[in-house]
TORMI-618422 format. One line per field, with one value per residue: residue number from 0; x negated, y, z of N, C-alpha, C in turn. Coordinates in steps of 0.02 Angstrom, whole numbers. Atoms other than C-alpha are relative to their C-alpha. Layout:
% TORMI-618422
pos = [NUM; ...]
n_xx = [X; ...]
n_yy = [Y; ...]
n_zz = [Z; ...]
ca_xx = [X; ...]
ca_yy = [Y; ...]
ca_zz = [Z; ...]
c_xx = [X; ...]
c_yy = [Y; ...]
c_zz = [Z; ...]
//
This chain:
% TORMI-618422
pos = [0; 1; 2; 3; 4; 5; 6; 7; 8; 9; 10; 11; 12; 13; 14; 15; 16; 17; 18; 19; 20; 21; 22; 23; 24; 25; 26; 27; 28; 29; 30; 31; 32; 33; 34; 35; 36; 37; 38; 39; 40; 41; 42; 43; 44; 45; 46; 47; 48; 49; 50; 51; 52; 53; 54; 55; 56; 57; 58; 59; 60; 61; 62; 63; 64; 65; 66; 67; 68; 69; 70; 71; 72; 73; 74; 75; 76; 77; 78; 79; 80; 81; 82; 83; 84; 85; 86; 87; 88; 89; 90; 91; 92; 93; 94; 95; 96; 97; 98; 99; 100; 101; 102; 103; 104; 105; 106; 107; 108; 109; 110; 111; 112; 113; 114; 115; 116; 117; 118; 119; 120; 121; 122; 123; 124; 125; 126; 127; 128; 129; 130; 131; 132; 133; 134; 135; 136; 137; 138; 139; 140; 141; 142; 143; 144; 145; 146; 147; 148; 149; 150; 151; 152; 153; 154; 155; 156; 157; 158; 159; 160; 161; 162; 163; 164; 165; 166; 167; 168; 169; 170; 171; 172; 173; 174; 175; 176; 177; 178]
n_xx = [-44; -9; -40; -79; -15; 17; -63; -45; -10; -36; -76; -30; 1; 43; 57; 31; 72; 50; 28; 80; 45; 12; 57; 67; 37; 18; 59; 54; 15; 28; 43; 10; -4; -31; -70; -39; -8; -71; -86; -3; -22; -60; -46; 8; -11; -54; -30; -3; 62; 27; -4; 70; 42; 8; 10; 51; 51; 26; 34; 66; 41; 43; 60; 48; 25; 53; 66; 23; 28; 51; 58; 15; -33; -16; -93; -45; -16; -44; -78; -30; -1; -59; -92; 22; -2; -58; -12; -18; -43; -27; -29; -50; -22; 53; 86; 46; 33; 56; 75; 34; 21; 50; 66; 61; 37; 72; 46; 21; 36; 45; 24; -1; 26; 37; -12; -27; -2; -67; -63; -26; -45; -56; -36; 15; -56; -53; -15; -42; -56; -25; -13; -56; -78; -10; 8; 37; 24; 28; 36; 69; 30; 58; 51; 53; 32; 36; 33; 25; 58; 77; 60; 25; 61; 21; -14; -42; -84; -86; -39; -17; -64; -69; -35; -26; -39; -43; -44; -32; -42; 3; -21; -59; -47; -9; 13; 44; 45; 84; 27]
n_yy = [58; 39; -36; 41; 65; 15; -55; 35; 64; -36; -24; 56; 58; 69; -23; -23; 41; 24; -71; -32; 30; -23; -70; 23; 36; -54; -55; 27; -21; -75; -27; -44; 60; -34; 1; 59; 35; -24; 17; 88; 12; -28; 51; 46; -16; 1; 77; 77; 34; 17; -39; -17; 42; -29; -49; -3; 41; -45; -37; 26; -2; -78; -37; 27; -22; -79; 4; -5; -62; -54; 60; 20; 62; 40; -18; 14; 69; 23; 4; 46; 91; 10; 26; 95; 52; 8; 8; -86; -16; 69; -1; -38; -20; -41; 11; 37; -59; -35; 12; -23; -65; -3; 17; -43; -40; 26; -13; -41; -12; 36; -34; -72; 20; 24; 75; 30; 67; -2; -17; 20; 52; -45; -35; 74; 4; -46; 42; 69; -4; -34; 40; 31; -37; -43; -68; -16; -51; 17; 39; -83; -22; 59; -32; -62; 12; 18; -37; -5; 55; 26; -61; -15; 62; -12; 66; -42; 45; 22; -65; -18; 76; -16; -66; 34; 29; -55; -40; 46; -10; -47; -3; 33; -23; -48; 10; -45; 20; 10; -26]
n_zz = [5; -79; -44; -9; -11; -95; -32; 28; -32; -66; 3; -3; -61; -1; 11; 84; -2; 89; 45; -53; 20; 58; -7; -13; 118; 64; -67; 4; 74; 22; -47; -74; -44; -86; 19; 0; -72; -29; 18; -26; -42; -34; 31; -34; -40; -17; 62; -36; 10; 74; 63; -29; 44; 46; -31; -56; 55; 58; -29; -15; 61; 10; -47; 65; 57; -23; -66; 57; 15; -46; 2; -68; 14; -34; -33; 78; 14; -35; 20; 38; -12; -44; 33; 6; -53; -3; -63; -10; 34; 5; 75; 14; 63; 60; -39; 55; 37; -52; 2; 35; 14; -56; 12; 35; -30; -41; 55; 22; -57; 42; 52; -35; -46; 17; -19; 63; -15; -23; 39; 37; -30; -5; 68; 31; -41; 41; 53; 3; -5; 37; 62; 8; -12; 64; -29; 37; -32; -59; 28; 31; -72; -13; 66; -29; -42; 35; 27; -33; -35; 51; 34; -54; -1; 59; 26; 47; 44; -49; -2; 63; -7; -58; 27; 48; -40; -36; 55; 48; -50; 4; 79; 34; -39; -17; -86; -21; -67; 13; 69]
ca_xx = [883; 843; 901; 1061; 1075; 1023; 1161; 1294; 1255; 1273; 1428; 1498; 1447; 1321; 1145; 1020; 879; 867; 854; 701; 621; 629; 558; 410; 352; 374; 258; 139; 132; 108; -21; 56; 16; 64; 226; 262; 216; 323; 473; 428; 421; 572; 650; 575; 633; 789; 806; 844; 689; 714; 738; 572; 471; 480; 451; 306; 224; 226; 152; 25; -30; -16; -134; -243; -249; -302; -408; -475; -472; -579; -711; -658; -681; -668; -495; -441; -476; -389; -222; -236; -271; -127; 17; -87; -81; 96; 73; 70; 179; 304; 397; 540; 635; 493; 349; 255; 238; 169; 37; -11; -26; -145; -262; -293; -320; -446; -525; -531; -596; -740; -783; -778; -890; -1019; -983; -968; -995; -818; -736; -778; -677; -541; -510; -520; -365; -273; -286; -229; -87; -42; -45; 87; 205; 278; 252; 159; 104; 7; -66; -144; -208; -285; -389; -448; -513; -584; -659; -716; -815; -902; -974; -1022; -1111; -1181; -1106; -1059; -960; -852; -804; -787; -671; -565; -527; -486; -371; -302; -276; -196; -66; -55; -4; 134; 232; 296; 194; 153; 64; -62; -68]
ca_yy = [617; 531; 684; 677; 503; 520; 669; 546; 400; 525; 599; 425; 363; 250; 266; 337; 188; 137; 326; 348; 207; 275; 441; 351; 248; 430; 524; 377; 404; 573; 558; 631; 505; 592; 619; 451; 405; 527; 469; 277; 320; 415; 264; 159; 230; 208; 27; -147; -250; -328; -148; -108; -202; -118; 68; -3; -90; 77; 172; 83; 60; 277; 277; 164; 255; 435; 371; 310; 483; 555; 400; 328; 138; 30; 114; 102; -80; -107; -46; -138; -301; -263; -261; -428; -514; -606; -613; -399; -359; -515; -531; -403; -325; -289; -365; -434; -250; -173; -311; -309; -125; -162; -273; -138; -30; -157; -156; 14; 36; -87; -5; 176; 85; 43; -149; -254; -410; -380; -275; -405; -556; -431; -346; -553; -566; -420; -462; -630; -585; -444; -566; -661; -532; -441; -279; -180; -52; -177; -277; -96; -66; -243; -212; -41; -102; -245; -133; -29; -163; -223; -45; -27; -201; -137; -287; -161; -321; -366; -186; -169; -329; -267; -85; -166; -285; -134; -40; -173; -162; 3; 10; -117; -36; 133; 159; 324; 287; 179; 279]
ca_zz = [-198; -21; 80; 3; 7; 192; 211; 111; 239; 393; 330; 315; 488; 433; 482; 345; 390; 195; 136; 302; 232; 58; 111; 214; 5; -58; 85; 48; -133; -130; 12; 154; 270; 452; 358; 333; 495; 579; 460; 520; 695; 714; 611; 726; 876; 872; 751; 807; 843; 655; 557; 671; 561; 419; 465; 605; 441; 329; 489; 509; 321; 315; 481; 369; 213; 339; 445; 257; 197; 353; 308; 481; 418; 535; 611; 420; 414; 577; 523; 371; 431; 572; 435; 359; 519; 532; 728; 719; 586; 563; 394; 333; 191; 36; 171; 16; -51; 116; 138; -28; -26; 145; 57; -81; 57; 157; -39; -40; 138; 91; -66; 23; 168; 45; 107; -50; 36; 112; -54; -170; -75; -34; -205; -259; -156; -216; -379; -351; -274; -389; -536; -472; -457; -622; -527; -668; -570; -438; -564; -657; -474; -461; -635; -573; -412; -477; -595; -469; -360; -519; -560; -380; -394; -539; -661; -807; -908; -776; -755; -935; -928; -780; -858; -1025; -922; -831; -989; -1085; -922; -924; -1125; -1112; -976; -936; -765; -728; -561; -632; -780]
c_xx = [3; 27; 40; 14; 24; 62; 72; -4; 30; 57; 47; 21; -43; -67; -45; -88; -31; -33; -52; -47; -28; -35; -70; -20; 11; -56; -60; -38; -28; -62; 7; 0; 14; 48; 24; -17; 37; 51; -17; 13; 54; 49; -16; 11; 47; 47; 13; -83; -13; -26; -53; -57; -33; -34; -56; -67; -16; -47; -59; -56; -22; -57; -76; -28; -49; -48; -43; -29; -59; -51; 9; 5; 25; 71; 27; 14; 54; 75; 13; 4; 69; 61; -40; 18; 90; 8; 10; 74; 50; 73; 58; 20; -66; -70; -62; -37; -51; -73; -38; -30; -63; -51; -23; -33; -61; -47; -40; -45; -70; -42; -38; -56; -84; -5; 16; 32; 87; 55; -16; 73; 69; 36; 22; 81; 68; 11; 26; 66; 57; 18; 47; 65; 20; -1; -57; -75; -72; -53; -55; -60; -57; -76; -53; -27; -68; -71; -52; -59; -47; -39; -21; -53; -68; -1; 49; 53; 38; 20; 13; 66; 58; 13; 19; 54; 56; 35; 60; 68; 42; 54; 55; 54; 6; -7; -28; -55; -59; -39; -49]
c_yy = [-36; 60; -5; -54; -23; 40; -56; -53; 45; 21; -45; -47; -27; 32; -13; -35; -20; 63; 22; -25; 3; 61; -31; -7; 76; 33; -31; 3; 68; 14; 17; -47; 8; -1; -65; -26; 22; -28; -63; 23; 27; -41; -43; -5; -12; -75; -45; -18; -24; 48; 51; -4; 62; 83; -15; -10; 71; 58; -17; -19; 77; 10; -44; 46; 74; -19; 4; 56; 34; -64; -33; -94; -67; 2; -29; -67; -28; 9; -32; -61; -5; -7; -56; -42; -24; 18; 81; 5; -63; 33; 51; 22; 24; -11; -2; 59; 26; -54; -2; 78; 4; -29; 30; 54; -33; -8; 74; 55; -41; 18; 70; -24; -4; -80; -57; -70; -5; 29; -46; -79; 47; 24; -67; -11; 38; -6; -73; -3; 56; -13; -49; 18; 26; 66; 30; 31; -29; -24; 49; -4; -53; 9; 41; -23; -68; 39; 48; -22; -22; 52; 34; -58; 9; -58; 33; -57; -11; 65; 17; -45; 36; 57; -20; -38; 41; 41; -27; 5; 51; 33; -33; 37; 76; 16; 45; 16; -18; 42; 48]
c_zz = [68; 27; -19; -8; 82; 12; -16; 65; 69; -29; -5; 60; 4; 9; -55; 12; -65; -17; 43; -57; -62; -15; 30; -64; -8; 30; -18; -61; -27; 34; 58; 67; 53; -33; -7; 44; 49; -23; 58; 85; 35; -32; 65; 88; 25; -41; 61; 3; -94; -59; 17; -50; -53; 3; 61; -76; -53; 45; -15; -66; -11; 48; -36; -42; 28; 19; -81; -27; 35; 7; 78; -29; 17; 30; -55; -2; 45; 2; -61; 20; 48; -41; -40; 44; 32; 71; 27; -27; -37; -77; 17; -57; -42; 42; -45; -8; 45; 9; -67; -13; 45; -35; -42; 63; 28; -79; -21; 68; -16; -39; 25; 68; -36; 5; -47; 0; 38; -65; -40; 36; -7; -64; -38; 11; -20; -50; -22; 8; -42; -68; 15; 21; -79; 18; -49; 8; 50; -40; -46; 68; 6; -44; 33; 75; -2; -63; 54; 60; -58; -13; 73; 31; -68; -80; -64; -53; 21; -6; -62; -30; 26; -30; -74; 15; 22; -49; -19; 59; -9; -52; -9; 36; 24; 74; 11; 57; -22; -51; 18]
//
């Protein structure tokens, strides 16, 4: 569906910057995180300073989530906190989503660190802000991480809370992601 979307905008004239930025969110979803940093910086190569933004902010959350994967955690944290920090990554189309997606990652860098004293504040955060979105999907996510920090604090009712929470999420809405 994005390649021809992307072929439909080139055959029109128009550049195919929504349908990049729609392939980066799918690369990230699936994992392929060099892939969505290639899309971003060959979006970002050639954007305005404003349609920069966006495409600098999903790089820098995929070089996050790898470094993540190869336990590097301190790199990890530092690209999340860089699309947090307004003075890096300065507001743009769907900003909300990318830094919230950064502070589950600095939760799940944290967690993955062994560092609790840093994932519980953090996951505190994400869940705060994922409860005042109607985003189904974010607010499952919040639960399970939450959940996660309590059964890594070893605090089996809270974690019995938060995945009950998460379920109950889960059950009202058709969300295969968190599901």
């Amino acid at each position: 569906i994005v390649r021809s979307g992307r072929a439909t905008a080139e055959k029109n004239g128009n550049d195919p910057w929504l349908f990049d930025y729609r392939e980066a969110w799918l690369r990230t979803l699936v994992f392929d995180f060099e892939g969505a940093r290639r899309v971003c910086d060959a979006v970002a190569a050639r954007a305005t300073p404003y349609l920069r933004r966006q495409p600098e902010a999903i790089a820098r959350f995929a070089i996050g989530c790898a470094e993540l994967e190869k336990g590097r955690h301190e790199q990890a944290a530092r690209s999340f906190e860089a699309v947090l920090d307004p003075a890096v990554t300065a507001k743009f189309f769907l900003h909300w989503y990318w830094r919230m997606s950064a502070q589950l990652g600095l939760s799940n860098v944290w967690l993955a660190a062994g560092d609790l004293g840093r994932a519980r504040p953090a996951a505190d955060r994400f869940l705060e802000s994922a409860l005042q979105t109607s985003e189904p999907n974010l607010q499952a996510l919040g639960w399970d991480v939450q959940a996660r920090v309590a059964m890594a604090e070893k605090e089996r009712k809270r974690a019995e809370d938060a995945i009950e929470r998460g379920l109950a999420v889960v059950e009202r809405f058709p969300i295969p992601m968190a599901a």
